[in-house]
N, C-alpha and C positions, 0 to 999 in steps of 0.2 A: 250684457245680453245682446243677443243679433238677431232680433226680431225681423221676417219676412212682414210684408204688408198686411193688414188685416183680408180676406178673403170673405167676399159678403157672401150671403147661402139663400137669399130670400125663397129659394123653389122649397127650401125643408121646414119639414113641422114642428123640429125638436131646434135645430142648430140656427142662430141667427148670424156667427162670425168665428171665423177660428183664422191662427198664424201659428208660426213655429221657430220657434230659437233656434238657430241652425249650431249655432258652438253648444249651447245646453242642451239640445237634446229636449227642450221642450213644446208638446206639443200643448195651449194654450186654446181653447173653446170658449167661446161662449154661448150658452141657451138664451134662446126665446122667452123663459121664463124669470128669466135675469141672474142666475149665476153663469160663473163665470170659474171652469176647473182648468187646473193645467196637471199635466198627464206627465211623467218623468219617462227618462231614456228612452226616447222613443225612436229610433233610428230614421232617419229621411226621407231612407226608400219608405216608409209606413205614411209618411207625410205625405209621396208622390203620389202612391196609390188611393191617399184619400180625397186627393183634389180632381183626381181621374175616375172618384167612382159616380155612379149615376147619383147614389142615395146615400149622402153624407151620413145620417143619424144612422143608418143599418150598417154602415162601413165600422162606425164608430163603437156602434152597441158588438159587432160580430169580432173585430182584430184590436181592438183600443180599453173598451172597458175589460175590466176581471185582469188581464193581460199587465200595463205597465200602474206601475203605483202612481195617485194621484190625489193630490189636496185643492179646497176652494180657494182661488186665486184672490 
């Protein structure tokens, strides 16, 4: 795996920390609530535009969930 840096989120109410496997294609979350899911194929550009949105948690719920398969990490 080729994990980018953890990405801290303190401004959201859902999301405390999310990174991304740039060869695997995964994008890796972690909640506030203390899970912690990783998200499959999920292309980079998805990646860029999540660290560029205003509101991680509505980025995540609107282009991320339903969208790529995902298990609890």
């Amino acid at each position: 795996m080729n994990w980018t840096d953890w990405i801290e989120t303190p401004d959201s109410s859902n999301i405390a920390r999310y990174r991304y496997d740039i060869k695997g294609h995964v994008l890796q979350v972690e909640f506030k609530n203390g899970g912690t899911y990783n998200y499959y194929d999920v292309p980079q550009a998805v990646f860029d535009q999540m660290k560029a949105a205003t509101s991680k948690g509505q980025f995540l719920a609107q282009n991320v969930k339903g969208v790529y398969r995902y298990a609890r990490a």
